[in-house]
DRENTIPA-874293 format. One record per atom (N, C-alpha, C): residue in one letter; y, x, z. Coordinates in pm, whole numbers, padded with zeros to 5 digits, always signed. Each point is the difference from the previous one (the first is absolute). Layout:
! residues N
AYXZ...
END
This chain:
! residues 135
X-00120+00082+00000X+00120-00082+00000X+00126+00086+00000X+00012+00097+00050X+00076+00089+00034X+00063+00098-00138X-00131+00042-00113X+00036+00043-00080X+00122-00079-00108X-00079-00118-00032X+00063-00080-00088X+00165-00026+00011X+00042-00027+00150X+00084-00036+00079X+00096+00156-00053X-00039+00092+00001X+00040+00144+00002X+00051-00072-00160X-00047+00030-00016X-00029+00008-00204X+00143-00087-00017X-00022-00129+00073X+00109-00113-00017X+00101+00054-00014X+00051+00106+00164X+00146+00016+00039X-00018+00106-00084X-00046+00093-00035X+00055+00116-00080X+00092-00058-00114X-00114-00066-00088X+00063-00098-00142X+00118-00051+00070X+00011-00075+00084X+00145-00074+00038X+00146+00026-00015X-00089+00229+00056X+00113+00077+00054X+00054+00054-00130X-00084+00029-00107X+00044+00038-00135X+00096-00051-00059X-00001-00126-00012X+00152-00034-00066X+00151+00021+00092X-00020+00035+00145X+00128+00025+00094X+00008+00152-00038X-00056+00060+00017X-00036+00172-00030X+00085+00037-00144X-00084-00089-00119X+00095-00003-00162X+00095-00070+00024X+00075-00079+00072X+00131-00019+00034X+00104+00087+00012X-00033+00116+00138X+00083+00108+00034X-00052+00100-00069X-00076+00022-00103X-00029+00084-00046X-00073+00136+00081X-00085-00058+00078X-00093+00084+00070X-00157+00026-00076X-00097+00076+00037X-00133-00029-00024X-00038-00036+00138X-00152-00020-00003X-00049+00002+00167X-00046+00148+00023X-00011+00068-00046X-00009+00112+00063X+00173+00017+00009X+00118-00004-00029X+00074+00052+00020X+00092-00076+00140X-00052-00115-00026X+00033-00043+00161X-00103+00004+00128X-00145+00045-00042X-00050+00018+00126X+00030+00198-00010X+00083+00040-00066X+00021+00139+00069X+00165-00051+00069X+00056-00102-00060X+00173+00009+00131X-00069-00107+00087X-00116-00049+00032X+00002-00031+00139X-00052+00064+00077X-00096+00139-00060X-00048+00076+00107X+00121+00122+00056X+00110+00016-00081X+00073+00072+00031X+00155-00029+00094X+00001+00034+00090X+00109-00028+00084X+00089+00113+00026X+00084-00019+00100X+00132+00106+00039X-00042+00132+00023X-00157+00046+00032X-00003+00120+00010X-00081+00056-00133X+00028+00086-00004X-00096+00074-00146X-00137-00016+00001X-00018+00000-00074X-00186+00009-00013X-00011+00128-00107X-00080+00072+00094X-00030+00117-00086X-00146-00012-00078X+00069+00107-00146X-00114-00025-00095X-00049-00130-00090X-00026-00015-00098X-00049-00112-00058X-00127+00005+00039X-00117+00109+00002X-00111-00023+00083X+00000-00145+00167X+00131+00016+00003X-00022-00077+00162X+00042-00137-00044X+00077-00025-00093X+00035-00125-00053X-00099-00063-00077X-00082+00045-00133X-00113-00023-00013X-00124-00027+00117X-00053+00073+00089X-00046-00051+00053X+00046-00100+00099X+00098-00025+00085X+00073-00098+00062X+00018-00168-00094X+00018+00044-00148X+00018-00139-00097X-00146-00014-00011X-00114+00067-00016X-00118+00005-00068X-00031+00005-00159X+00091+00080-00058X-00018-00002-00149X+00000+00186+00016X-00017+00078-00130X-00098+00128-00028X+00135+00027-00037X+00064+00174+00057X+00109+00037-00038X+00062+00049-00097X-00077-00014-00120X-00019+00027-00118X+00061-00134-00047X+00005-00090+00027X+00052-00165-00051X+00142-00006+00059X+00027+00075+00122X+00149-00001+00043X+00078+00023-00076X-00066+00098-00043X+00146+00111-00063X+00076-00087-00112X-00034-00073-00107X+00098-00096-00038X+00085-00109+00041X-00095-00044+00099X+00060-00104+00107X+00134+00074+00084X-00037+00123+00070X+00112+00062+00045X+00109+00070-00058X+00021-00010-00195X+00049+00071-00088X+00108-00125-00007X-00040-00118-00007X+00020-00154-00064X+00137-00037+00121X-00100+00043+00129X+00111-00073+00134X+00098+00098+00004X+00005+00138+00012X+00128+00081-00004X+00095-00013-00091X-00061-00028-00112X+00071-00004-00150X+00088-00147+00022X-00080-00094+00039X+00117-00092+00055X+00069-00019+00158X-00017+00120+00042X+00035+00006+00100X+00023-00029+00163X-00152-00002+00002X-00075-00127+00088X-00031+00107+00102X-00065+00094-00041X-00026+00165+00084X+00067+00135-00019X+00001+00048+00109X+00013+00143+00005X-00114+00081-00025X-00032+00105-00097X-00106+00111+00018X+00097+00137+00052X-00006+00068+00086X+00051+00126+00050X-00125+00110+00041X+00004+00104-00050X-00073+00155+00066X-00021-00012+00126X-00104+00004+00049X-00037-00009+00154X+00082+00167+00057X+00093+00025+00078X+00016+00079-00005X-00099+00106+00107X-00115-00062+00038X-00089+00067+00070X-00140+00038-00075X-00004-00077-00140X-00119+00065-00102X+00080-00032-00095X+00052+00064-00099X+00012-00009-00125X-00052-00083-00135X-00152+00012+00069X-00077-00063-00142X-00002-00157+00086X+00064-00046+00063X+00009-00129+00068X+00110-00062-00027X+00023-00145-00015X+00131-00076+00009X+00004-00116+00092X+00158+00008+00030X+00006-00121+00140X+00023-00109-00093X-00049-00081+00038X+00009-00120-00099X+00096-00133+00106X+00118-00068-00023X+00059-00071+00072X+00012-00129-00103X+00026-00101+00084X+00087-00153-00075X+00159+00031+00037X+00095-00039-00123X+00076-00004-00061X+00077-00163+00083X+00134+00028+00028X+00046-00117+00059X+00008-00140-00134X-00028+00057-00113X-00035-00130-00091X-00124-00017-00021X-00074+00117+00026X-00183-00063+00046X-00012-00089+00083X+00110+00041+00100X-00037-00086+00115X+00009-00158-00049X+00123-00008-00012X+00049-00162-00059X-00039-00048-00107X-00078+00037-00081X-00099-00005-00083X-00146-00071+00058X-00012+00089+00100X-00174-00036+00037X+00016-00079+00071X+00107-00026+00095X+00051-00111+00073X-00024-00135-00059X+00099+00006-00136X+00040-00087-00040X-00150-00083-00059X-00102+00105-00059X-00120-00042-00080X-00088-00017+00106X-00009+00027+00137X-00080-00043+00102X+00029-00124+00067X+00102-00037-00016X+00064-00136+00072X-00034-00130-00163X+00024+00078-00112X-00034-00093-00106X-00137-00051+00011X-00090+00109+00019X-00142-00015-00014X-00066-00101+00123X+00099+00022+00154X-00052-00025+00078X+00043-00190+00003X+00138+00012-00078X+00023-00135+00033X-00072-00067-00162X-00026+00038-00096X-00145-00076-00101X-00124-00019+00088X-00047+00093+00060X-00124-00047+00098X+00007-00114+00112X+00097-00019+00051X+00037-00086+00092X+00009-00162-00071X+00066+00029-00118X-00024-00100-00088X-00096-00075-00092X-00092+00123-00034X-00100-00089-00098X-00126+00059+00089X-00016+00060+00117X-00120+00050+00053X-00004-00076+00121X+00094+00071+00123X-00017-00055+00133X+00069-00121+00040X+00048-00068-00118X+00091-00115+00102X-00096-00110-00060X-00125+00022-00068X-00074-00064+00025X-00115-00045+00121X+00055+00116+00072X-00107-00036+00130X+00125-00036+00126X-00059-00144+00071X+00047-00005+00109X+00101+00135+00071X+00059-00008+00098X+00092+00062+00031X-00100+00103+00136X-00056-00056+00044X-00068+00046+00121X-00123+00098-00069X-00066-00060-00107X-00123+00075-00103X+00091+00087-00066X+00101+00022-00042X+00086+00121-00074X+00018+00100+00107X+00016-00041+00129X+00076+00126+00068X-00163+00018+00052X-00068-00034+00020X-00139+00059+00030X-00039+00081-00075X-00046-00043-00179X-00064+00076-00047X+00124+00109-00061X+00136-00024+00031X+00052+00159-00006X-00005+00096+00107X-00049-00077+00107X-00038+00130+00140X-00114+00040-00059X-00094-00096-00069X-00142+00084+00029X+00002+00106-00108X+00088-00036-00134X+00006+00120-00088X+00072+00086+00074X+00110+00021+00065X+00098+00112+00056X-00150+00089+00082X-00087-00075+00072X-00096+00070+00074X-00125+00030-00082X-00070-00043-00103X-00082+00015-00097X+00071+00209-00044X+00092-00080-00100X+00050+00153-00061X+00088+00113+00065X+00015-00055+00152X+00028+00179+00058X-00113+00032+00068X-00070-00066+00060X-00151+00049-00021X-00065+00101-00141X-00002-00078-00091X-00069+00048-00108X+00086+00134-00055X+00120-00021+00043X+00113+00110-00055X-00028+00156+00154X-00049-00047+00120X-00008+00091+00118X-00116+00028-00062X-00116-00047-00045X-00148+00057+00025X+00026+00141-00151X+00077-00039-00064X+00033+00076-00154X+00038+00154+00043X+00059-00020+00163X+00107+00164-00033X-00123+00076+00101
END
C-alpha cells in the first residue's frame, strides 16, 4: 500500500517541481542542505541517496542558477563545501509549502481530521526509524 501511495505523491510533486523549474533530485539536494556547509558531494550523495556521479549535473544546474554555493574546502583541497544560497532557500521553501499544501488537498484532507494527524505521526515515526537504522 505504501509503495503505490509513494508513486502517487512523487507524480503529484512533478508538475510543482516543473513549475519552479526544479528536478527532484535538485530539490531533494536544497532540502538536505542547510546554513552550515556540507562537505564534499560524497556526503550529499549519500545523505540524498543518489550515486555521486549523478550529482555533479544536478549541482552544476543549482549554482548556475544560483541556488548553491560550491567553495574549496579549505582543509582538503580535492573537497568542496557545498551551501544553500539565500534564493535556494526561498525557492525550496516556496516548492515545499507548494507540494505540502497539494498533498493536504488531494491526499490528506481526505481523511478525517483525527486519522490525518495520526497517520502523519505514525509516518514521522515509521521514517526516522527507517532513516536511524540507515546511518
Amino acid at each position: 500500500m505504501v509503495v503505490p501511495l509513494g508513486r502517487a505523491l512523487v507524480a503529484a510533486e512533478l508538475p510543482v517541481l516543473s513549475r519552479h523549474g526544479l528536478s527532484m533530485w535538485g530539490y531533494a539536494v536544497l532540502l538536505r542542505l542547510d546554513e552550515r556547509p556540507l562537505r564534499g558531494q560524497s556526503a550529499l550523495a549519500e545523505a540524498v541517496g543518489a550515486d555521486k556521479s549523478r550529482l555533479i549535473g544536478v549541482l552544476d544546474e543549482l549554482q548556475g542558477q544560483g541556488l548553491i554555493h560550491r567553495q574549496p574546502d579549505p582543509t582538503d583541497r580535492r573537497a568542496h563545501l557545498l551551501t544553500i544560497t539565500a534564493a535556494g532557500r526561498r525557492l525550496r521553501d516556496d516548492v515545499q509549502a507548494a507540494i505540502q499544501q497539494q498533498e493536504e488537498e488531494q491526499v490528506l484532507g481526505r481523511l478525517p481530521a483525527a486519522d490525518r494527524q495520526g497517520f502523519l505521526n505514525a509516518l514521522r515515526l515509521l521514517s526516522g526509524e527507517l532513516t536511524d537504522r540507515g546511518r
